[in-house]
Steps between C-alpha positions, in 0.01 A plus 500: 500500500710202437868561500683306231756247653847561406699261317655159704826534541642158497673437863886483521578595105877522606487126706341406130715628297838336691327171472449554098895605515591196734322283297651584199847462677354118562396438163835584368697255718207277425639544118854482582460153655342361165802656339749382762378123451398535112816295399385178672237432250726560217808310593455235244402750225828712569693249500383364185539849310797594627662158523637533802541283838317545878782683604432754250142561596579547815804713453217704265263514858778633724520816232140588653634475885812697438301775348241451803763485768719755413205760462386417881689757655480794213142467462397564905728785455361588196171459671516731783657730297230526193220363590305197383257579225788654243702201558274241523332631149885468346564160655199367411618613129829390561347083554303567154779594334694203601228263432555633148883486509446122583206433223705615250883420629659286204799395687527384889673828604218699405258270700717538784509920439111435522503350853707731612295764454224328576637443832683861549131645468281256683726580831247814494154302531562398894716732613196781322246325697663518776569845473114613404456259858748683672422855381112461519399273773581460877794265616267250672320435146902511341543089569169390370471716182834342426421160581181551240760633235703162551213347461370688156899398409468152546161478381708641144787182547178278455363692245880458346481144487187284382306755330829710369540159333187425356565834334811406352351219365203652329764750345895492544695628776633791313103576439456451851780730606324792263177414715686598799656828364119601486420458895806730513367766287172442719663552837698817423201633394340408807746632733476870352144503543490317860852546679523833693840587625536594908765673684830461272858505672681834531867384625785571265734235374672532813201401736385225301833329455522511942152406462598194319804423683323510821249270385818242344633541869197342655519175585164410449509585164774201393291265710175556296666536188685108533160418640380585131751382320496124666123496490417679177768358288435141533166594443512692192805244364225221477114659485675765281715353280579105552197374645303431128767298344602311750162369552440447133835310510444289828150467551354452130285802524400728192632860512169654588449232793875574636392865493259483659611295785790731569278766505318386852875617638370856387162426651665463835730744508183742379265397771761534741659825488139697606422260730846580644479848446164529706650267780798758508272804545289317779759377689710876499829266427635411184786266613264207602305459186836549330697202663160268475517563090887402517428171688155374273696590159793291634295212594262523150840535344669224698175216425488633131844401460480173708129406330455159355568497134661836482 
């Protein structure tokens, strides 16, 4: 008699599962980098509607990076604390909501409220991946899951420029901005059904604030933070922001052209951070691969600035 075979079990449901969740985590910071370099492609058309200068539009920018930055710490606290999968699901609300805040913001002030919420709630799409990595897969897979996230990230800055603007074109920018509320409403939806929280935190107030103040003690951590801030600011300043109009203005180029140029920055920095992340891992060191990426973005930065009709 011929037993009947019992049903296949698919191998490693829970490995599958964190990869759904960590994926989603990607996806989102993915998104956020679209929304983080959205204004680039709609300088001109902002300015024109609001009738206001440069210095406004980037003053209107900077409302997305003090939401972003000042979230940094509260949201890994938050983090360990909750979990990923409720937050995420509200963050990724929270960027939809903004998006809709800007679309519809009559005055500059409430395109500036937009940002900032925009940027208070994208802080949650790395620092979620990160987490799902941390809580869900061993530490010598931690560097190169994160390097792929930076690279799903910058993959979303060049989404953010050239197409983002062939988009506003074909509509408006405040139909463009609606379009993006939508991928929000998509991603929270994705994160409850994908994201699965891990071990959560159990310290009091009291053993998270020495927590943090050990961690603010360490040395290395003010060395890699003004490693970020004099590599990643100069960075964002012109492939995020500047980069489009000034080639428009010095080089002749169309808007979709300029975008896409400054896009290749986001290329780079995309292809990089895995390939960085896996070199990390292979090695067993991460202080190495960390000083090499400090000395090539200096010298790109150095020979973009000193390039011949620049």
């Amino acid at each position: 008699m011929n037993a009947e075979k019992p049903p296949r079990v698919p191998a490693h449901p829970v490995l599958r599962l964190a990869l759904w969740g960590w994926a989603t985590g990607a996806l989102f910071f993915f998104y956020a980098w679209i929304l983080r370099v959205a204004p680039s492609v709609m300088i001109d058309e902002l300015m024109r509607d609001f009738t206001v200068g440069a210095a406004a539009v980037g003053n209107l920018s900077a409302f997305y990076f003090y939401g972003y930055a000042g979230m940094q710490i509260p949201v890994g606290l938050l983090m360990d604390r909750f979990g990923p999968r409720r937050l995420m699901t509200v963050a990724a609300l929270g960027c939809a909501a903004g998006c809709v805040v800007f679309a519809l913001a009559p005055t500059l002030w409430a395109l500036s409220l937009g940002r900032f919420l925009i940027g208070a709630t994208a802080a949650f799409s790395l620092v979620g991946a990160m987490t799902v990595a941390g809580q869900w897969f061993p530490p010598a897979r931690f560097a190169l899951l994160s390097g792929f996230a930076m690279m799903l990230g910058m993959a979303g800055g060049v989404f953010g420029q050239a197409p983002l603007r062939l988009l506003v074109e074909a509509l408006d920018w405040r139909q463009a901005s609606l379009a993006l509320a939508g991928g929000g409403l998509l991603l929270a939806l994705a994160a409850l059904a994908t994201v699965r929280d891990g071990t959560r935190g159990t310290g009091g107030l009291r053993q998270v604030m020495q927590g943090l103040a050990a961690v603010g003690r360490n040395r290395q951590t003010w060395l890699i933070a003004l490693a970020g801030l004099g590599t990643t600011g100069p960075l964002l300043g012109f492939a995020g922001l500047w980069g489009v109009p000034y080639l428009v203005l010095t080089q002749g180029l169309d808007r979709s052209s300029a975008a896409g140029i400054t896009s290749m920055m986001f290329v780079g920095w995309g292809l990089g951070a895995p390939v960085f992340g896996w070199l990390s891992d292979r090695i067993g060191r991460r202080k190495p691969p960390f000083v090499a990426g400090l000395m090539l973005t200096a010298l790109a930065m150095a020979g973009l600035a000193w390039a011949p009709g620049l």
